[in-house]
ChimeraX commands (.cxc) that place a marker at each C-alpha (Angstrom):
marker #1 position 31.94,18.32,2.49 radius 0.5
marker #1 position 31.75,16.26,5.44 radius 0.5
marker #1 position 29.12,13.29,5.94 radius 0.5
marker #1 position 27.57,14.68,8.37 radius 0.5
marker #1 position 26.71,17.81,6.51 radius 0.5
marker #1 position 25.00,15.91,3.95 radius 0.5
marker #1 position 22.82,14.26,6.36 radius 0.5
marker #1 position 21.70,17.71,7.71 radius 0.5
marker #1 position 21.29,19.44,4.73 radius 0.5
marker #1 position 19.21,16.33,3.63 radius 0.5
marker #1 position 17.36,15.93,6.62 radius 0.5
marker #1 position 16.22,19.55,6.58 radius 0.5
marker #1 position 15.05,19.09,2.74 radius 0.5
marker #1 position 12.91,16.26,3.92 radius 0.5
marker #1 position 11.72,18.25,6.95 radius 0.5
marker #1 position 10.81,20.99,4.55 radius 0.5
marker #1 position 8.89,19.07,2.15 radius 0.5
marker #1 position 7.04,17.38,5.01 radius 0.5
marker #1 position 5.96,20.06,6.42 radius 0.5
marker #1 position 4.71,21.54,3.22 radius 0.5
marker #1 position 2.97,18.97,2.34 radius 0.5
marker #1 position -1.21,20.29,2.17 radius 0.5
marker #1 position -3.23,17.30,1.31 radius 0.5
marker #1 position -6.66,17.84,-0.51 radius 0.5
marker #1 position -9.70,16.76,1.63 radius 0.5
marker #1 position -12.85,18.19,-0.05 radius 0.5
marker #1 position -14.39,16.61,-2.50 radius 0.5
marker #1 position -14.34,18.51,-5.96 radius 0.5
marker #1 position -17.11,20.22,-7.55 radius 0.5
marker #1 position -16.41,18.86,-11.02 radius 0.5
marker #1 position -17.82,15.09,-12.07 radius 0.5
marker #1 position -14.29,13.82,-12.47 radius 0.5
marker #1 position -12.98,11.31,-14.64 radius 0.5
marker #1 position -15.46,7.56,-15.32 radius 0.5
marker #1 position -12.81,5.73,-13.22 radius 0.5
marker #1 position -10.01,6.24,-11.46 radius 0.5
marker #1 position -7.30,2.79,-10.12 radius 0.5
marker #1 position -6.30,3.18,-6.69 radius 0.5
marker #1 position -3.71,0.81,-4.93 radius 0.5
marker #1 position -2.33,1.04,-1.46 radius 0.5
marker #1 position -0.01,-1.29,0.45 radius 0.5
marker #1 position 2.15,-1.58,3.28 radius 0.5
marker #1 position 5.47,-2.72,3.36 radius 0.5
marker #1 position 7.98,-2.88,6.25 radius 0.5
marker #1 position 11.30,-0.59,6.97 radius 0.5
marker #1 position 14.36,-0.79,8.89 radius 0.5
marker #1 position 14.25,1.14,12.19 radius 0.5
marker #1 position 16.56,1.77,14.97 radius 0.5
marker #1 position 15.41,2.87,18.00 radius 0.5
marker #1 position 17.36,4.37,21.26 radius 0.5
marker #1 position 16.28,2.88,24.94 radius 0.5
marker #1 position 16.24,6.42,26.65 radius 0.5
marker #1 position 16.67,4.77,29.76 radius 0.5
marker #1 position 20.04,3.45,28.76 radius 0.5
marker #1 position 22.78,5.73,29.30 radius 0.5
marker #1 position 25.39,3.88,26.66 radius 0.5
marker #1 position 23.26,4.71,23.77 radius 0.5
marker #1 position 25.46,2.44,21.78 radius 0.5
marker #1 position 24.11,-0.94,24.27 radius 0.5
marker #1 position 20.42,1.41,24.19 radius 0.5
marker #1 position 20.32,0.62,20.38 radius 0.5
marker #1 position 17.37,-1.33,18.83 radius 0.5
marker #1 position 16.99,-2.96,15.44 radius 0.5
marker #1 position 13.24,-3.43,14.44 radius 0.5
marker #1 position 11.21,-3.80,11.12 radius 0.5
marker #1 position 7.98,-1.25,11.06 radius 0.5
marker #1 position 5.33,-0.50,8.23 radius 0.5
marker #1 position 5.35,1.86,5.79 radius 0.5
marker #1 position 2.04,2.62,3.98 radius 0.5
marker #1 position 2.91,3.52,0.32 radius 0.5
marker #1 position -0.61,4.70,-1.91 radius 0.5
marker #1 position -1.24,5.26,-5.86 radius 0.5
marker #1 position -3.95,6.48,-8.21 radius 0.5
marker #1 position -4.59,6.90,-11.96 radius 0.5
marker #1 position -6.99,7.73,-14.28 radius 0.5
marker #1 position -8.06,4.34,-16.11 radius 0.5
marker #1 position -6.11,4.00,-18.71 radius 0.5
marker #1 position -3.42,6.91,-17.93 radius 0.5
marker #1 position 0.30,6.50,-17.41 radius 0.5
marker #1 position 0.19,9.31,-15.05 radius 0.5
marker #1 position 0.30,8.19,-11.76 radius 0.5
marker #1 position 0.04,10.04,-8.78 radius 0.5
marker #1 position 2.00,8.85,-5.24 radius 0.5
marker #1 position 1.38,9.51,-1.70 radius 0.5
marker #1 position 2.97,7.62,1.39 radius 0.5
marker #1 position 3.52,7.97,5.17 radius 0.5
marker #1 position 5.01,6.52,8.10 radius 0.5
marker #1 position 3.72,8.06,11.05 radius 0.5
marker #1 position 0.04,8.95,11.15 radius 0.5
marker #1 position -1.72,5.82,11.43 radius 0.5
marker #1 position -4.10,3.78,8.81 radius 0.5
marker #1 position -6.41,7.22,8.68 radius 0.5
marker #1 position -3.29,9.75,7.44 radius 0.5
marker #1 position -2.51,6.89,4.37 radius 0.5
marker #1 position -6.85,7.30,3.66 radius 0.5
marker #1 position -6.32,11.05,3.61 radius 0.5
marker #1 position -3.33,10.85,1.14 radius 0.5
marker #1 position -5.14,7.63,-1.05 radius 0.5
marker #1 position -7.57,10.22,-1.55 radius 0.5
marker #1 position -5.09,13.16,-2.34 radius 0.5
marker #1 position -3.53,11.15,-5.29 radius 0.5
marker #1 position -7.41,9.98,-6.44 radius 0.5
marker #1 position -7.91,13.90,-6.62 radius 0.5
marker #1 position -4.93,14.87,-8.43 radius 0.5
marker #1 position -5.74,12.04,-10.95 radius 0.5
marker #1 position -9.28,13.45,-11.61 radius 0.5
marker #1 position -11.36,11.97,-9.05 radius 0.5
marker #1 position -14.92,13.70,-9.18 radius 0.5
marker #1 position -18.53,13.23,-7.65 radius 0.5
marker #1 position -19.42,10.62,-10.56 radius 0.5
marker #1 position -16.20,8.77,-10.80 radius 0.5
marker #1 position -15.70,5.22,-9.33 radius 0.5
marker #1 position -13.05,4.69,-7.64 radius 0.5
marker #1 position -11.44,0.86,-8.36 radius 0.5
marker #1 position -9.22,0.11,-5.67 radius 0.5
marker #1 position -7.11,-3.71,-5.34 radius 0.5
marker #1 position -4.93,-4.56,-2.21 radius 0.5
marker #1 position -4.10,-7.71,-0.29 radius 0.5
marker #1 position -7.20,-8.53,2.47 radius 0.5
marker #1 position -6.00,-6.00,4.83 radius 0.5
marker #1 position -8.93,-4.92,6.42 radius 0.5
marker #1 position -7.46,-1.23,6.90 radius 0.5
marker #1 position -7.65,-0.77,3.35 radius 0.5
marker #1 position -11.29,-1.49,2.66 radius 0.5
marker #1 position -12.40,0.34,5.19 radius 0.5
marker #1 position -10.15,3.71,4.38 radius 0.5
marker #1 position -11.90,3.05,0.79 radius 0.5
marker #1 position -15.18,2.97,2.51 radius 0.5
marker #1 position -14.37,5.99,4.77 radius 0.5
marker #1 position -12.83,8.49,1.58 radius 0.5
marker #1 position -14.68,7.44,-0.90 radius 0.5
marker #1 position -18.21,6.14,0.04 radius 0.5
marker #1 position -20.25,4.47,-2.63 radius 0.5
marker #1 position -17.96,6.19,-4.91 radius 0.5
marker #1 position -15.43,3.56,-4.05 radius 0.5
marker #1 position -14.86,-0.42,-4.21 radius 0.5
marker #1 position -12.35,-2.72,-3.40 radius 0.5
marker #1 position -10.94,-5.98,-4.91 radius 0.5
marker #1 position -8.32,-8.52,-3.24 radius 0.5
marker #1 position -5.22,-8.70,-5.13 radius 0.5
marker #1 position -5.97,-12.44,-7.11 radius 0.5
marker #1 position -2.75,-13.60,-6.46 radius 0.5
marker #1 position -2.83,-12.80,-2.83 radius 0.5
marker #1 position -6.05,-14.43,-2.26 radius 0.5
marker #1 position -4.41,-17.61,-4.33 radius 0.5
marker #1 position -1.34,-17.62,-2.07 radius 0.5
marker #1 position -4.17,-19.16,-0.02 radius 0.5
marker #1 position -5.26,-21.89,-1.88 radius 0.5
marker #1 position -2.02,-22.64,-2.43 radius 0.5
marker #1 position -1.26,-23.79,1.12 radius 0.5
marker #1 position -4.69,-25.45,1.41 radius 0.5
marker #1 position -3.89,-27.05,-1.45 radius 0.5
marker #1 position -2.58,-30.22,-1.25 radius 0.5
marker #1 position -4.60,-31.17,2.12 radius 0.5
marker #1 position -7.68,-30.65,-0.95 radius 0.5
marker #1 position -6.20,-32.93,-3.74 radius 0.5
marker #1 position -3.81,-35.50,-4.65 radius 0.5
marker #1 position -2.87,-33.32,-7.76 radius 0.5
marker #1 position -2.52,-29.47,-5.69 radius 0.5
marker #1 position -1.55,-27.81,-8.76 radius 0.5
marker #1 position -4.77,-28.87,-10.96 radius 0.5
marker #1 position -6.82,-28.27,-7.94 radius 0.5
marker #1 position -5.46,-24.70,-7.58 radius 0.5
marker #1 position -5.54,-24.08,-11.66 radius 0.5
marker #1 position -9.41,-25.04,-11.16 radius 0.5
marker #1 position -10.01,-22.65,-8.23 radius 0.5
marker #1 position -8.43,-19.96,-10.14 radius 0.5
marker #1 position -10.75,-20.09,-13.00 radius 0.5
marker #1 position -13.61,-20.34,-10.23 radius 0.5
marker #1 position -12.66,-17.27,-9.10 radius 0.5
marker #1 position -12.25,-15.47,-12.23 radius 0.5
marker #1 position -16.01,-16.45,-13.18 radius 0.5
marker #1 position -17.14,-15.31,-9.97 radius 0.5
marker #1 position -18.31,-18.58,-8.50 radius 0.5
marker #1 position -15.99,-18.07,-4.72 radius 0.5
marker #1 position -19.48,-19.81,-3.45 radius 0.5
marker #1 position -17.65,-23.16,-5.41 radius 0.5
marker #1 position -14.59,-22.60,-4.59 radius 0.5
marker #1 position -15.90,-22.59,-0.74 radius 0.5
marker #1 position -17.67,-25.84,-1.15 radius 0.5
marker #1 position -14.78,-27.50,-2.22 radius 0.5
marker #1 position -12.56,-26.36,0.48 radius 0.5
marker #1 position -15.23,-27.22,3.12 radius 0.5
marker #1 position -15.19,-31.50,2.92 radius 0.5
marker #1 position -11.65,-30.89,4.22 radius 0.5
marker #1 position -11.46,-28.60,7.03 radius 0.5
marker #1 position -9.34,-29.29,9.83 radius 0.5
marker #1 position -11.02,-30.23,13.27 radius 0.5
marker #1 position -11.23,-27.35,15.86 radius 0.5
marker #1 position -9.07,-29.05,18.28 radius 0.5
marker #1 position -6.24,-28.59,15.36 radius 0.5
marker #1 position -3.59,-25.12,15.88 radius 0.5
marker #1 position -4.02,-22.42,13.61 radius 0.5
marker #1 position -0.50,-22.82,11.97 radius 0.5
marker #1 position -1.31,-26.18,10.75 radius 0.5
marker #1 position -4.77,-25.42,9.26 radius 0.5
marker #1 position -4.38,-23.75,6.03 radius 0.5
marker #1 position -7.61,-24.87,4.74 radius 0.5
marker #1 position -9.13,-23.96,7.59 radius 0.5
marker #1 position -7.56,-20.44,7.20 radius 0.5
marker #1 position -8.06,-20.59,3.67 radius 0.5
marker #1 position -11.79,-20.85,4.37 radius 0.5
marker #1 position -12.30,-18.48,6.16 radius 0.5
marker #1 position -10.46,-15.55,4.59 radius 0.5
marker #1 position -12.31,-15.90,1.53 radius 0.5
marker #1 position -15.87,-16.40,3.25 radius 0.5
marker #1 position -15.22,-12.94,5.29 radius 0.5
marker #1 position -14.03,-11.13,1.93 radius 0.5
marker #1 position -17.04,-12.82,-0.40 radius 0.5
marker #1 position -18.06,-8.88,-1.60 radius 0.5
marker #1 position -14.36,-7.93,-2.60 radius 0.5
marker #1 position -13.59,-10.67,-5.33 radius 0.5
marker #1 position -15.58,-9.47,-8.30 radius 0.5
marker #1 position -13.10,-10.60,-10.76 radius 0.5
marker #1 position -15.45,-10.71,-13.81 radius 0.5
marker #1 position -16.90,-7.47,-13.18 radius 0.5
marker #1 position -13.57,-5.83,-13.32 radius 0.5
marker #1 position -11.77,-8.10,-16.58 radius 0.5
marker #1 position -14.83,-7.26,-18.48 radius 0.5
marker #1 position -13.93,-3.73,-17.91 radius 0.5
marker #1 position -10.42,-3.74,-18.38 radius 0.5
marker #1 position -9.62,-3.01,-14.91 radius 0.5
marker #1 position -6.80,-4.46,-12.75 radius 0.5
marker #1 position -7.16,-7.62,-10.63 radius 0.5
marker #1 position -3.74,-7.47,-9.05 radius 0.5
marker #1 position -2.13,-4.78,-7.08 radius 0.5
marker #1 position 1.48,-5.14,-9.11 radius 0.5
marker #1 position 1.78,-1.33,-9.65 radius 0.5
marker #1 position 1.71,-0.48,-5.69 radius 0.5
marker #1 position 4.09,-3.31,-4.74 radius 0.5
marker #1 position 6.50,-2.58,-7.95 radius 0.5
marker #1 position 6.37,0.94,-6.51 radius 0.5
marker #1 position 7.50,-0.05,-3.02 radius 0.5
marker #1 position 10.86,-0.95,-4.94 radius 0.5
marker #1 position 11.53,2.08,-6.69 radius 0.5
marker #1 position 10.32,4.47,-4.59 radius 0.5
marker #1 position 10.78,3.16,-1.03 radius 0.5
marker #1 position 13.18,0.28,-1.28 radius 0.5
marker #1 position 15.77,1.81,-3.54 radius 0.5
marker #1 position 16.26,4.24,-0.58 radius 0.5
marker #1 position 15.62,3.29,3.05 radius 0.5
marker #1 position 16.60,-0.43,2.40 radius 0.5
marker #1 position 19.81,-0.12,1.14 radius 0.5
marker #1 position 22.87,-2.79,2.77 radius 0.5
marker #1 position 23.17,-1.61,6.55 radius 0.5
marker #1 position 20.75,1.40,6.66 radius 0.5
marker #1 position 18.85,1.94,9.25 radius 0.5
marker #1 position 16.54,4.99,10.07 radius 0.5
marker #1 position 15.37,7.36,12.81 radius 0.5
marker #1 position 11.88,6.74,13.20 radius 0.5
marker #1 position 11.67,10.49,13.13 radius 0.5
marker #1 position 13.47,10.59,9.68 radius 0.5
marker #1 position 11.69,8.58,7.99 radius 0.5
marker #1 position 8.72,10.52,7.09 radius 0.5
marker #1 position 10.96,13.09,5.59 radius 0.5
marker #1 position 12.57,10.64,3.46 radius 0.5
marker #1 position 9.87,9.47,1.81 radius 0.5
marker #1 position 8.66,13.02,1.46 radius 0.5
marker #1 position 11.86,13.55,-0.91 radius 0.5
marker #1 position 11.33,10.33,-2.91 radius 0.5
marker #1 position 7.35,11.81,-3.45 radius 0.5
marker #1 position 8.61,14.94,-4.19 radius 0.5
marker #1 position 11.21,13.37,-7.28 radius 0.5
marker #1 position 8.53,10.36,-8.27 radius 0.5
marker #1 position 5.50,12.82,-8.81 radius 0.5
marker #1 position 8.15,14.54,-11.11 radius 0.5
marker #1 position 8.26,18.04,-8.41 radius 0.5
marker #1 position 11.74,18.02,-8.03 radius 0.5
marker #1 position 12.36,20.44,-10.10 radius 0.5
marker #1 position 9.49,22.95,-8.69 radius 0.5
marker #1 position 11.04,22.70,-5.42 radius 0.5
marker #1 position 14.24,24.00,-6.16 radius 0.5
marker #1 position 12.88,26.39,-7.70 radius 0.5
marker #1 position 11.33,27.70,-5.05 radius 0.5
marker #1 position 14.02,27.39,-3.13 radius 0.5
marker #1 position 15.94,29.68,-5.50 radius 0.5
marker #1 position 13.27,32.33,-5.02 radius 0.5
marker #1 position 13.35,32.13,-1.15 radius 0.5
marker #1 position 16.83,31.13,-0.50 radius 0.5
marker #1 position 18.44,28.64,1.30 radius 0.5
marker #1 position 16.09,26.90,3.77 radius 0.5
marker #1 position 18.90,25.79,6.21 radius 0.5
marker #1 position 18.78,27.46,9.63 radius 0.5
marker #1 position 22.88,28.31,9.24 radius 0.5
marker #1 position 24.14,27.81,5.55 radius 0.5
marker link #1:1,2 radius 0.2
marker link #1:2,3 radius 0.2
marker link #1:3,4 radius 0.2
marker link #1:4,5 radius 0.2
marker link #1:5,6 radius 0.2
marker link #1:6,7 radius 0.2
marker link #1:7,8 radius 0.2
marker link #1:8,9 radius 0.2
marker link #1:9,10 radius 0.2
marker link #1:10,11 radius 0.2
marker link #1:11,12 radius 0.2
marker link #1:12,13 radius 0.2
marker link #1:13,14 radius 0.2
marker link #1:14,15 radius 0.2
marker link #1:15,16 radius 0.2
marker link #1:16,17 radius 0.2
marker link #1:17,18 radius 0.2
marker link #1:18,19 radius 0.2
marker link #1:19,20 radius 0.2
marker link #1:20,21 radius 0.2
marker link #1:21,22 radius 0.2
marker link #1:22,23 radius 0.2
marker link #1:23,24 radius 0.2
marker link #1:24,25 radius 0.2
marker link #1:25,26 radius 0.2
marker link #1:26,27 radius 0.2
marker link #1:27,28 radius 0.2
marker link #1:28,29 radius 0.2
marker link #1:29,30 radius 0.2
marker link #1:30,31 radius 0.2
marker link #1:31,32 radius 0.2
marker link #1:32,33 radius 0.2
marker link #1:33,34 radius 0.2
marker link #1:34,35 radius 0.2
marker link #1:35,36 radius 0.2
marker link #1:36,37 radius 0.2
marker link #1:37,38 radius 0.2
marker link #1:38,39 radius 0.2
marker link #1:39,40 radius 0.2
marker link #1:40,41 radius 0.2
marker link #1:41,42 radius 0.2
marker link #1:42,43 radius 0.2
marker link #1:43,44 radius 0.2
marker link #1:44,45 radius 0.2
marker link #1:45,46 radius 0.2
marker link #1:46,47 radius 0.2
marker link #1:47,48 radius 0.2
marker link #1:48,49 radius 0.2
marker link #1:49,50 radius 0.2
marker link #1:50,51 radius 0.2
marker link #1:51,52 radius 0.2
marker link #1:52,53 radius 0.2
marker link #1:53,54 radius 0.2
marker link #1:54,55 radius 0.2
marker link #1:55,56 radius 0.2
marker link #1:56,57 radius 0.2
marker link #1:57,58 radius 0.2
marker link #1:58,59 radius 0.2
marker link #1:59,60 radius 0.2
marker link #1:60,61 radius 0.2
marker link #1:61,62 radius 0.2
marker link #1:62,63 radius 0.2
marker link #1:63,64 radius 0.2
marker link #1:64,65 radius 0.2
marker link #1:65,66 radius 0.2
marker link #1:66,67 radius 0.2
marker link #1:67,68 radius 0.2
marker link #1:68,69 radius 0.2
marker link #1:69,70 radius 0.2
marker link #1:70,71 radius 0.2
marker link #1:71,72 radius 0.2
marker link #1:72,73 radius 0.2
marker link #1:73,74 radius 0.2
marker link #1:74,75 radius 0.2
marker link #1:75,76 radius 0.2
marker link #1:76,77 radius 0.2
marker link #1:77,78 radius 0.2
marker link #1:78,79 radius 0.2
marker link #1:79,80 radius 0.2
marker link #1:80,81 radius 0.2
marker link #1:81,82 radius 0.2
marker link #1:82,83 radius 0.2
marker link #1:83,84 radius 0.2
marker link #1:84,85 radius 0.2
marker link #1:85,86 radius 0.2
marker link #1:86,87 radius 0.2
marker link #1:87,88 radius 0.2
marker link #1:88,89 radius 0.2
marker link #1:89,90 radius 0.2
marker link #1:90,91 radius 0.2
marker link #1:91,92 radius 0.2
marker link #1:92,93 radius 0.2
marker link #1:93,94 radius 0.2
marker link #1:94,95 radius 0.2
marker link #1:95,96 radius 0.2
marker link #1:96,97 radius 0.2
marker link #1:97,98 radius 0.2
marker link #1:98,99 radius 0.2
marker link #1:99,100 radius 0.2
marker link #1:100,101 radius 0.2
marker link #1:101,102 radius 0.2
marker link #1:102,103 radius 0.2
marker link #1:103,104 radius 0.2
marker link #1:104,105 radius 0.2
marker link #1:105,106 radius 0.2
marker link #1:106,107 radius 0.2
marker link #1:107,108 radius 0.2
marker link #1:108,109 radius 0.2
marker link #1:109,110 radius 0.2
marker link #1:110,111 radius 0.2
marker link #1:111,112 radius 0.2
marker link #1:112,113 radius 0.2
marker link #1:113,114 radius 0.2
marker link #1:114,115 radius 0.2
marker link #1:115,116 radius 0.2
marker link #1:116,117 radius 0.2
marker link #1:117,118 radius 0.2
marker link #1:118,119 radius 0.2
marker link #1:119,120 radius 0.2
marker link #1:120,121 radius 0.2
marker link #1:121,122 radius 0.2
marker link #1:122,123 radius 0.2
marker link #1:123,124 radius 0.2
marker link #1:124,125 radius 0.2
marker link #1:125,126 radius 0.2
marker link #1:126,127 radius 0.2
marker link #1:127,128 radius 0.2
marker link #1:128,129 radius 0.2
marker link #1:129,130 radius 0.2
marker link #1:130,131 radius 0.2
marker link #1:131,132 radius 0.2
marker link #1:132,133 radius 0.2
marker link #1:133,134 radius 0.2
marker link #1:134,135 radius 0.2
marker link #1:135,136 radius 0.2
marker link #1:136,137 radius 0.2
marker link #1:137,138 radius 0.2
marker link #1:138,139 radius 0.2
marker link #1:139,140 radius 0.2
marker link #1:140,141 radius 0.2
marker link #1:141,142 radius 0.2
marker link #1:142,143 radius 0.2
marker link #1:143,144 radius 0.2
marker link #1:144,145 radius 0.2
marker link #1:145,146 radius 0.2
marker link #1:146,147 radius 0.2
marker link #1:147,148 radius 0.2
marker link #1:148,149 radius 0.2
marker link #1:149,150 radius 0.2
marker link #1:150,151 radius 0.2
marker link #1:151,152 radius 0.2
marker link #1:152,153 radius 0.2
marker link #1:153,154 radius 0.2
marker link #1:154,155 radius 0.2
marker link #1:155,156 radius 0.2
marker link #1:156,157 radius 0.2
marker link #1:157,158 radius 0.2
marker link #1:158,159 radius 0.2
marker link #1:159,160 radius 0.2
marker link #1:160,161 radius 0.2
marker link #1:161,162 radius 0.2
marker link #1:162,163 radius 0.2
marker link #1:163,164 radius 0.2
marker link #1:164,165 radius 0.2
marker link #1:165,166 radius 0.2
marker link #1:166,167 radius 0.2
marker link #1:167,168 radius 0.2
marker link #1:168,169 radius 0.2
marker link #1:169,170 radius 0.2
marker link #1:170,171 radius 0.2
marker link #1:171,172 radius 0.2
marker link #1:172,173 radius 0.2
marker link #1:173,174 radius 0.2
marker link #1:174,175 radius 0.2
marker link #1:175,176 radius 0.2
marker link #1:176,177 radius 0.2
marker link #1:177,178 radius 0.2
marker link #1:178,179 radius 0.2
marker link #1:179,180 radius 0.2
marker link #1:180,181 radius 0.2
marker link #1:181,182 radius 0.2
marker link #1:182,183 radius 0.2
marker link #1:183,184 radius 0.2
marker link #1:184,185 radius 0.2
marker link #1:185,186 radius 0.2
marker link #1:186,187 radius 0.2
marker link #1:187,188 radius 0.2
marker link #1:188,189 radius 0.2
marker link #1:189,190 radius 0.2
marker link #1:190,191 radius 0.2
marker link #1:191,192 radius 0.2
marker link #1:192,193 radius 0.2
marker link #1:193,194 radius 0.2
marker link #1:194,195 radius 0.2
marker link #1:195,196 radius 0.2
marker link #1:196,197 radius 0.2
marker link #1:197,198 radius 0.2
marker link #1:198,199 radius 0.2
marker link #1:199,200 radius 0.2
marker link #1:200,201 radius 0.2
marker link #1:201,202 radius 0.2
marker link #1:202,203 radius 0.2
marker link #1:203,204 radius 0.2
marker link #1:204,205 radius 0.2
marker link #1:205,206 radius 0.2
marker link #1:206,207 radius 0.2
marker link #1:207,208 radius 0.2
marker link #1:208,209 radius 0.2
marker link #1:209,210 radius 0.2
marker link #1:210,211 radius 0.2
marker link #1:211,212 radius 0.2
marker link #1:212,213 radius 0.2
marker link #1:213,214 radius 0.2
marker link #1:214,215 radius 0.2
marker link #1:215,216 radius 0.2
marker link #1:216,217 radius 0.2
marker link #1:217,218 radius 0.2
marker link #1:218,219 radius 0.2
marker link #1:219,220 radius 0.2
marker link #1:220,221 radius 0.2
marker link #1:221,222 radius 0.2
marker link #1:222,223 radius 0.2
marker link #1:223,224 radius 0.2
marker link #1:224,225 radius 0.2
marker link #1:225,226 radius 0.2
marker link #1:226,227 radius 0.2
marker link #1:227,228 radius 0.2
marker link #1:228,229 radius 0.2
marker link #1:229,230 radius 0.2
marker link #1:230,231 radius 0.2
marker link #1:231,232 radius 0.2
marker link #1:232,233 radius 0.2
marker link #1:233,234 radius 0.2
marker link #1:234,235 radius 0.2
marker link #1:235,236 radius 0.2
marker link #1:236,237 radius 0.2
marker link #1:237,238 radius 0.2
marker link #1:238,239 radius 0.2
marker link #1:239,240 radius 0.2
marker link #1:240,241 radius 0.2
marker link #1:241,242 radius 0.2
marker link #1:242,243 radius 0.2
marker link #1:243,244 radius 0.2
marker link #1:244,245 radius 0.2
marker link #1:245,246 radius 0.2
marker link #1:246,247 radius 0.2
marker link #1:247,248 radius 0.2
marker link #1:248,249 radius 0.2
marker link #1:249,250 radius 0.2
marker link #1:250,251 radius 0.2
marker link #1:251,252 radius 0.2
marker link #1:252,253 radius 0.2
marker link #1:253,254 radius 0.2
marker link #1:254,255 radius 0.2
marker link #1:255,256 radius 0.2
marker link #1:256,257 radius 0.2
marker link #1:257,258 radius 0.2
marker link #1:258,259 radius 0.2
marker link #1:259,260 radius 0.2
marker link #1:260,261 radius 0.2
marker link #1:261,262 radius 0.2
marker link #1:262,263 radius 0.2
marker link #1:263,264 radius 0.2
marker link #1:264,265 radius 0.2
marker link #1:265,266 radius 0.2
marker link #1:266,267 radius 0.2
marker link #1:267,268 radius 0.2
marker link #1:268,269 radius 0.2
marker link #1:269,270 radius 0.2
marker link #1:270,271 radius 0.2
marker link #1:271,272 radius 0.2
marker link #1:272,273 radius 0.2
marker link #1:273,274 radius 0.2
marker link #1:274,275 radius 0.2
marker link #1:275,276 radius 0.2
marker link #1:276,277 radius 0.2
marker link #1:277,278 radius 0.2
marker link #1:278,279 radius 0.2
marker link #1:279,280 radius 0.2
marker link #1:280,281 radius 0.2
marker link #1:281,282 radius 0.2
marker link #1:282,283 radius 0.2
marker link #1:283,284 radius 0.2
marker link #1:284,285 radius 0.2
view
């Protein structure tokens, strides 16, 4: 079978699953599980675009890097995890699937939703838009660390003891301290953003003082990093549209991802079958 054929016959899978795709957007009757982990992250895909202007497409070619918004939820404590994902859309279509997958893994009128990113703003405020006071949202430790790394050693001939000690700050809920000791050394205005990390250290965690509740969520049990979502960005994304020398039609890419859903929230096999039952889904096969 030629390569080509492949592609089609792949491409119009993808196509199908997209389009089939019905996302849930009410919010169930039933009180829902006591918690439910939500994660969402973006992470960036190879993209080639054609200049339609150009009439040699092959000099009309463009090589770019664009985001991909991958989400996941669980019950607390489950090992079934739900995936959603999505290209094209904007930040709102990722909010409508985050809440899809919180549905699907028992998301109800009394359950809270636990969500941990990085500080992207887009994030909190899909939480606050799907979720309401049903939701919350914690920075990623590590990415809020990252930092304090860089701020570091303008803060303290030993960087690495001064970091260790900010950590535990954090984890105690005491970001007020952790402030104070970043403010004796911020840069002067007249100083460029690139070479003020305490500066920007400073003020990322001043602007994001209501989303690093650390304590509240160890003594719970619940997750202060957002490992699963960028371990799933691998697997799910990575493993397919990153491969050596692929790059994607921006219009393709959607229907990828719908494929690797389909197999990762374990309906592959559904699928098929219900494209045994209709027949084959290909315009001319």
């Amino acid at each position: 079978m030629p390569v080509s054929t492949v592609r089609l016959i792949t491409e119009q899978h993808g196509k199908t699953l997209f389009s089939q795709t019905e996302l849930i957007s009410d919010w169930p009757d039933s009180l829902g599980a006591d918690c439910v982990i939500a994660e969402t992250d973006g992470g960036m895909v190879p993209v080639l675009t054609i200049d339609p202007d150009v009439k040699d497409k092959r000099k009309g070619k463009k090589l770019g890097w664009q985001e991909l918004r991958l989400c996941m939820a669980h019950e607390f404590e489950s090992r079934t995890v739900y995936y959603g994902g999505n290209f094209s859309g904007g930040i709102e279509e990722t909010g409508r699937r985050l809440f899809d997958c919180a549905v699907k893994a028992n998301f109800g009128k009394q359950t809270h939703l636990h969500s941990v990113g990085d500080g992207a703003a887009w994030i909190r405020l899909q939480v606050e838009e799907q979720f309401g006071g049903n939701g919350s949202h914690l920075i990623d430790l590590m990415h809020l660390c990252d930092y304090l790394a860089q701020a570091a050693p303008r803060c303290a001939a030993a960087p690495a003891a001064w970091l260790d000690e900010q950590k535990v700050r954090l984890k105690s809920n005491q970001a007020t301290t952790v402030l104070e000791a970043l403010l004796p050394h911020l840069e002067p205005p007249s100083t460029t953003e690139e070479n003020a990390p305490v500066r920007k250290a400073y003020r990322y965690l001043r602007n994001r003082l209501d989303q690093v509740n650390y304590q509240g969520a160890t003594e719970k049990g619940l997750p202060i990093g957002s490992g699963e979502i960028e371990s799933a960005h691998r697997y799910v994304v990575q493993a397919r549209l990153k491969r050596p020398g692929a790059w994607w039609a921006p219009d393709n890419i959607d229907y990828m991802l719908a494929l690797r859903l389909c197999r990762i929230n374990q309906q592959w096999e559904n699928y098929w079958q219900g494209i045994n039952k209709k027949g084959c889904l290909m315009e001319k096969c």
